[in-house]
One Martini backbone bead per residue (centre of mass of N, CA, C, O) as a GRO file, in nm:
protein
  247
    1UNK     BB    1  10.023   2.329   5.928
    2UNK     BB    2  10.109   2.553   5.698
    3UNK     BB    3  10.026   2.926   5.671
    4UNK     BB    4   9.876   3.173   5.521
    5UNK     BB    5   9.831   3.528   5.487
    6UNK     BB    6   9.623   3.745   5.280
    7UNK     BB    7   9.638   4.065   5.139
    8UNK     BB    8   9.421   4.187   4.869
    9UNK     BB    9   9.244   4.472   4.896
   10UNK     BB   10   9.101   4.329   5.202
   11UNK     BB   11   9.069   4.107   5.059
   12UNK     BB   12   9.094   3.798   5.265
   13UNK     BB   13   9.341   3.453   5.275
   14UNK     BB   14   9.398   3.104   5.347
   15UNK     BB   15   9.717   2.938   5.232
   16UNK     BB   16   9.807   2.664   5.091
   17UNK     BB   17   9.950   2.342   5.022
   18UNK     BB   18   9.925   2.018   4.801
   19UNK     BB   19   9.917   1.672   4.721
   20UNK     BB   20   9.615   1.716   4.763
   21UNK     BB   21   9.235   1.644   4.646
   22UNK     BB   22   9.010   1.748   4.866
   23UNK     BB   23   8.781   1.823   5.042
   24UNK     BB   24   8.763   2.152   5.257
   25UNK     BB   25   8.505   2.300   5.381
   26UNK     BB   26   8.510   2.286   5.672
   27UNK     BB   27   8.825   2.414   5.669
   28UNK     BB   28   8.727   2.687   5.585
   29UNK     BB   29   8.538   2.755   5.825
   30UNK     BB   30   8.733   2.715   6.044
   31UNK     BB   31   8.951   2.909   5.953
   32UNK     BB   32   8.781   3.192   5.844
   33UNK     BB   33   8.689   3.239   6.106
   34UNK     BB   34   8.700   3.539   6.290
   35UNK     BB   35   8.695   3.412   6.610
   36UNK     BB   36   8.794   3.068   6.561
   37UNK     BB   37   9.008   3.145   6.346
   38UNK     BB   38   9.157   3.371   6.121
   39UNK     BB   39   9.039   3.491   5.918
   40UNK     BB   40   8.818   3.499   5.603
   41UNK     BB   41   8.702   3.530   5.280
   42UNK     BB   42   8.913   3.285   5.198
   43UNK     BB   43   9.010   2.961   5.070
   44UNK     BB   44   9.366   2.835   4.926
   45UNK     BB   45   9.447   2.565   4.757
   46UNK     BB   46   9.721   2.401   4.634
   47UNK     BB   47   9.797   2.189   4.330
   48UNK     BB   48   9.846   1.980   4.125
   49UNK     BB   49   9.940   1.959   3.795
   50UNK     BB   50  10.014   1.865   3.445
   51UNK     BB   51  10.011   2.140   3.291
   52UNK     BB   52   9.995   2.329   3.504
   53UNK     BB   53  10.175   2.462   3.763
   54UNK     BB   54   9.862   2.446   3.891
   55UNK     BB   55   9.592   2.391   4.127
   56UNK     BB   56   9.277   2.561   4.252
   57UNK     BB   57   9.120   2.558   4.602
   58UNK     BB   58   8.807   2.721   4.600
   59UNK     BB   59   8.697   2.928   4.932
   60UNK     BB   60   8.483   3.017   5.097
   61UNK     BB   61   8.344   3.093   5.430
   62UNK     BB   62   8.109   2.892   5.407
   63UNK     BB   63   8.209   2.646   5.217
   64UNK     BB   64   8.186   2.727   4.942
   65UNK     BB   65   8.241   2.756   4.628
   66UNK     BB   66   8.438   2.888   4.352
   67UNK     BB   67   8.560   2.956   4.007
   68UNK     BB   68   8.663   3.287   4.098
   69UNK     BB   69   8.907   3.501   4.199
   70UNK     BB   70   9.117   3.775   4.211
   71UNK     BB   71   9.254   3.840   4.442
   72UNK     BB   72   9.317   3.533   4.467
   73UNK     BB   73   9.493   3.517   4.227
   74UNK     BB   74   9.734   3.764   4.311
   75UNK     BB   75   9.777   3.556   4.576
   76UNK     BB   76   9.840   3.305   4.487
   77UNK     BB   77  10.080   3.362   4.293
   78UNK     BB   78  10.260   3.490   4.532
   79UNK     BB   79  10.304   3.236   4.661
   80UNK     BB   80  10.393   3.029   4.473
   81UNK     BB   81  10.692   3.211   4.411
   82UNK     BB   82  10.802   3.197   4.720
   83UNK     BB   83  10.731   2.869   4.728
   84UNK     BB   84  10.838   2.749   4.429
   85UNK     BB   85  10.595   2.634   4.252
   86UNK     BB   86  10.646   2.913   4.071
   87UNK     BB   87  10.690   3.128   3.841
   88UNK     BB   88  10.636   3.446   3.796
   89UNK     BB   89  10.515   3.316   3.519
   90UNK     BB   90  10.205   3.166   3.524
   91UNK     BB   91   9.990   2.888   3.522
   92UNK     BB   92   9.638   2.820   3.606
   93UNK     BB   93   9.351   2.634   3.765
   94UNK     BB   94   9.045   2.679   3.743
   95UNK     BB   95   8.664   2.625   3.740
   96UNK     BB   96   8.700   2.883   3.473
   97UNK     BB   97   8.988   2.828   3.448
   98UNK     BB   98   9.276   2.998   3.293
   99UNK     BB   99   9.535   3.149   3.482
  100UNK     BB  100   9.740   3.461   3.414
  101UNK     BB  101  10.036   3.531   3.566
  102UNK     BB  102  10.233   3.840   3.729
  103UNK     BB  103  10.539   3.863   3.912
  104UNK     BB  104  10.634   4.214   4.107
  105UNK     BB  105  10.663   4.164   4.357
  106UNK     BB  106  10.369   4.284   4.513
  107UNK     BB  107  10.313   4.276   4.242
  108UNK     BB  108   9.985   4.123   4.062
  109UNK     BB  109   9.903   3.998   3.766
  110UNK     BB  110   9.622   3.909   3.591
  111UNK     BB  111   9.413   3.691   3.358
  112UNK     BB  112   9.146   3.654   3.314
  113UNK     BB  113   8.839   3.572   3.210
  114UNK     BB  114   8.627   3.625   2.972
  115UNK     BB  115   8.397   3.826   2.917
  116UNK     BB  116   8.043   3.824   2.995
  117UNK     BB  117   7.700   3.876   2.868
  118UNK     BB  118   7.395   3.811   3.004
  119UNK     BB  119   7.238   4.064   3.087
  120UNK     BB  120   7.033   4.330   3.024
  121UNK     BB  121   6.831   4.585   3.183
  122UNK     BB  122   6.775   4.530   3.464
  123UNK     BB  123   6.503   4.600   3.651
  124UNK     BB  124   6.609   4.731   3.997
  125UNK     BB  125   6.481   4.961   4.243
  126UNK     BB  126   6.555   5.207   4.009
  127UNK     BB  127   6.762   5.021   3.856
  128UNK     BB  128   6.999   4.948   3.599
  129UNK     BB  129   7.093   4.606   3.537
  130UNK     BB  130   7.357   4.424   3.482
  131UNK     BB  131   7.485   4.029   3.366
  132UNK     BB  132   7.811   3.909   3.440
  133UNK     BB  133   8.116   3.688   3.353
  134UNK     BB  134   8.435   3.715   3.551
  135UNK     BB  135   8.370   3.390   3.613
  136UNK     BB  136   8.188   3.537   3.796
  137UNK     BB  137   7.847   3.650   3.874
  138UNK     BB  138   7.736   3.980   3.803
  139UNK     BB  139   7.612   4.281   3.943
  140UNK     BB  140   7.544   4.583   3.739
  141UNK     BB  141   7.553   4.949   3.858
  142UNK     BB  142   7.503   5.283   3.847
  143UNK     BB  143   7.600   5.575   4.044
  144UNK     BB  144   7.601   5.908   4.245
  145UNK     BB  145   7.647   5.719   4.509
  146UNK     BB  146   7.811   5.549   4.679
  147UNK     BB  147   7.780   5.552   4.952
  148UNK     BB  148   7.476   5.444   4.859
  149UNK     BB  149   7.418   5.065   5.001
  150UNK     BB  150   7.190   4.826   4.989
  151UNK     BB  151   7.203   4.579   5.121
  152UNK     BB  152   6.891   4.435   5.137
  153UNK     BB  153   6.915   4.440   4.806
  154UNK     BB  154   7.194   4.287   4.757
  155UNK     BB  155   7.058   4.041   4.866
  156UNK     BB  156   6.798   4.003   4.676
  157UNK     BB  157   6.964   3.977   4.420
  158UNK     BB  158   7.145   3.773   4.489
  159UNK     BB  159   6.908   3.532   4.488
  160UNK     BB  160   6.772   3.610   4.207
  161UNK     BB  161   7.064   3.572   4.047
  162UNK     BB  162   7.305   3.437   4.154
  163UNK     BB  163   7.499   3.662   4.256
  164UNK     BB  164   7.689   3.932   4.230
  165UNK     BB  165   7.674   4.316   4.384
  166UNK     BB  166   7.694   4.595   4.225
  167UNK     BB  167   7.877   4.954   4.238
  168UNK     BB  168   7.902   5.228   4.026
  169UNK     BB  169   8.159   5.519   4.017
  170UNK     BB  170   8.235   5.803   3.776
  171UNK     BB  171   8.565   5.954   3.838
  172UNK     BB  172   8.737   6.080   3.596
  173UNK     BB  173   8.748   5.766   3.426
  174UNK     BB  174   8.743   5.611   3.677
  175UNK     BB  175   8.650   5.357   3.968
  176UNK     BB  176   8.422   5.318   4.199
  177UNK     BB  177   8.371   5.003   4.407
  178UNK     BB  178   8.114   4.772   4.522
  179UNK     BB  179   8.066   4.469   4.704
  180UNK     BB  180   7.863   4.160   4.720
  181UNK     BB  181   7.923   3.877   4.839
  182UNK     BB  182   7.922   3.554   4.821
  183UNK     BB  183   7.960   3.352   5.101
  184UNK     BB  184   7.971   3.560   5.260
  185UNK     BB  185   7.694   3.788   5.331
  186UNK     BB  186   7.843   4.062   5.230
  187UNK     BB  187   8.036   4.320   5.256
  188UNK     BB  188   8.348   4.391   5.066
  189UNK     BB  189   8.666   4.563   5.017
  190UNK     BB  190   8.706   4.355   4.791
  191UNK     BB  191   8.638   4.285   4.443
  192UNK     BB  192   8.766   4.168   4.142
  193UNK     BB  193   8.552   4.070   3.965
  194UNK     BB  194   8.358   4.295   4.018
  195UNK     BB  195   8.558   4.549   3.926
  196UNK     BB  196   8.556   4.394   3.594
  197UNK     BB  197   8.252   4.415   3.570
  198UNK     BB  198   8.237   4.710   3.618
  199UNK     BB  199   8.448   4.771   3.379
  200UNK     BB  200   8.317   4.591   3.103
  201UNK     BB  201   8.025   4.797   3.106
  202UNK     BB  202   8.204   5.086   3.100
  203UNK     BB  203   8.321   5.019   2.811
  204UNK     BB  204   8.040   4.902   2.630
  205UNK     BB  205   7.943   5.227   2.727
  206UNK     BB  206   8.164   5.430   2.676
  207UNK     BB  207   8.289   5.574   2.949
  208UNK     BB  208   8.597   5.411   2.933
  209UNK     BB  209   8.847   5.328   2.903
  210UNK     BB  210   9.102   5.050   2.847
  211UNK     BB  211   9.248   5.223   3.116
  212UNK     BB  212   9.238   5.198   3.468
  213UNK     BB  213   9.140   5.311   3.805
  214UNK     BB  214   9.038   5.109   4.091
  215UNK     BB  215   8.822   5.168   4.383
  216UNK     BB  216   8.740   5.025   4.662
  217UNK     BB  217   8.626   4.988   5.007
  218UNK     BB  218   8.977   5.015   5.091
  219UNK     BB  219   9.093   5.278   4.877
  220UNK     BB  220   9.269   5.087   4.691
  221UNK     BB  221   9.474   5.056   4.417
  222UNK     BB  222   9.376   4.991   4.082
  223UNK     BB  223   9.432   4.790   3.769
  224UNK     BB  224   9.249   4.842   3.437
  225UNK     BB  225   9.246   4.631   3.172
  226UNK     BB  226   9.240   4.532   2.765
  227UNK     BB  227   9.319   4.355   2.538
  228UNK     BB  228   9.264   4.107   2.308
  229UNK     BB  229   9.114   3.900   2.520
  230UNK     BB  230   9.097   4.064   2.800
  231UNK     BB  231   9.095   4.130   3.159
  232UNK     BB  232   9.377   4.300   3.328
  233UNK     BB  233   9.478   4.270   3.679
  234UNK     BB  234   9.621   4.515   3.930
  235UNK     BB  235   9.776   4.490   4.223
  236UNK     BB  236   9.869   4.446   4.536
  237UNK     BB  237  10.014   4.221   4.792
  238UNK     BB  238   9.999   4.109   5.151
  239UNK     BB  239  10.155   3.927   5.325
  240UNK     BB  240  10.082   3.901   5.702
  241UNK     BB  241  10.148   3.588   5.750
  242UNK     BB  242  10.238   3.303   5.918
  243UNK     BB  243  10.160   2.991   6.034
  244UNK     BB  244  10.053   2.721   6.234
  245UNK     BB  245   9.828   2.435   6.215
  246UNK     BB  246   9.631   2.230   6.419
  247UNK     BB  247   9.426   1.933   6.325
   0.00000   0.00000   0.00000
């Protein structure tokens, strides 16, 4: 079986095609495995679909399922346009909905599903946390020290809110964010939907304007911006390898 390997902005993906849709668990615990198999903080099989471009099975690093990743839908798109599986405009199907992407060489735009406010004003630790949805669940705070993240926290508001957690740091219009996400069970270098609820956060608390810059915990430049629709999530991604897997 051929795959490859994506990092974007940190994110790294295991993915393939496949004509087949069928449960792949075992096999996202088995690649993604960091000392025994390619590693990597999820698998993405492309699959067919008659409405849309293709239809994507995402799969966290721990075999768990997810409704949607930014990072992964800007690698898949990647994947798809290079693969000839789909045009560089593509619309495709995740569990959270329809995404739109645009590649343009290593650059690729996504438009995420419309974001949500599931709750607001949750005090826990001393800190104002909202909860929304930008694909997936996440917590979102702000802080005056990006440096200070505290995982045992970020752990403990995982499990009670079923969420992914962020912090984000308002720095001169732009934004820093750090995110602890689910499936992985710990901090990732850059999580896009995390990324994206950390921006929509701070537009409708008028903190930013509606296009910014934001730094994961990878270093990486996104580009966060807002539509009339929706959010859309733009910045590079890098095939790092090819290869073949033996099943």
């Amino acid at each position: 079986m051929k795959i490859s390997k994506y990092s974007a902005n940190g994110n790294d993906f295991v993915i393939f095609h496949s004509d087949v849709k069928k449960d792949r668990s075992e096999l996202a615990k088995e690649l993604c495995h960091r000392q025994d198999g390619i590693g990597a903080d999820g698998l993405i099989v492309i699959v067919p679909n008659s409405d849309y471009d293709f239809e994507w099975q995402f799969y966290n690093s721990d075999g768990s399922t997810a409704e949607m990743c930014g990072n992964g839908s800007r690698a898949c798109a990647h994947y798809a346009f290079v693969n000839n599986l789909a045009p560089k405009n593509m619309s495709f199907l995740t569990e959270a909905g329809v995404i739109k992407a645009e590649v343009d060489g290593d650059m690729v735009l996504s438009e995420l599903t419309p974001p949500k406010i599931l709750e607001k004003d949750i005090e826990f630790g001393g800190k104002n946390w909202w909860k929304l949805d930008t694909g997936v669940p996440h917590m979102v705070s702000f802080t005056e020290n990006i440096e200070e993240f505290d995982i045992a926290e970020a752990r403990e508001l995982r499990y009670r809110y079923n969420a992914n957690v962020n912090i984000a740091f308002i720095d001169g219009g732009n934004l820093r964010v750090r995110t602890y996400e689910r499936g992985v069970e710990d901090e990732t270098l850059a999580c896009g939907t995390g990324m994206a609820a950390c921006f929509y956060r701070a537009l409708m608390e008028e903190k930013v304007s509606n296009s910014v810059k934001i730094y994961p915990r990878s270093g990486d430049t996104l580009y966060l911006g807002m539509n009339e629709k929706t959010i859309t999530f733009k910045g590079e991604v890098k095939n790092t390898f090819v290869t073949d897997w033996v099943l």
